[in-house]
C-alpha positions, -999 to +999 in steps of 0.1 A: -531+857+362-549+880+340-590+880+334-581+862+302-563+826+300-553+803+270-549+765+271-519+757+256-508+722+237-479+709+221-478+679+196-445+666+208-438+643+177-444+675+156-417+693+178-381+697+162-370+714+194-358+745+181-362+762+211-381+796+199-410+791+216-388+785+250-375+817+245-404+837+239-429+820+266-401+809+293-427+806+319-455+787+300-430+761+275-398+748+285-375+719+260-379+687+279-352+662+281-356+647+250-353+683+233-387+687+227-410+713+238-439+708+257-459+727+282-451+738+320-486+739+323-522+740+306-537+771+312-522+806+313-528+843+317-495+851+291-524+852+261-495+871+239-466+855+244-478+819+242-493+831+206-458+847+199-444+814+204-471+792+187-468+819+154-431+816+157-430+776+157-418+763+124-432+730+126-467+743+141-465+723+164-480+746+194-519+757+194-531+779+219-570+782+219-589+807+245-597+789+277-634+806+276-647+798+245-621+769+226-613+796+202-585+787+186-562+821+187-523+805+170-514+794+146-533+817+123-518+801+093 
């Protein structure tokens, strides 16, 4: 992992499952059974591509925050 890490959370009832954010961050989200995302685990070193995925989210259902400080770094809007 890099020096950096991100805690990453998913509100699964906000999740419509579209599957971007699967496909951009395959190692940190995965679609569960139930076709909603949710996350292989809490912390990370993949800063950009779990923000990729929580930007790309249409419901916003993804936050990542900075493990460091709580920052939150996605969504941005």
């Amino acid at each position: 992992m890099s020096a950096e890490e991100a805690v990453v959370s998913v509100d699964r009832l906000r999740c419509a499952g579209t599957g971007l954010c699967a496909a951009t961050a395959p190692a940190d989200l995965e679609l569960a059974a139930d076709g909603r995302a949710r996350a292989r685990r809490e912390r990370t070193g993949a800063v950009a591509e779990v923000v990729e995925a929580a930007e790309l989210c249409p419901m916003e259902a993804i936050t990542v925050h900075r493990a460091a400080t709580g920052e939150k770094l996605a969504p941005t809007w």
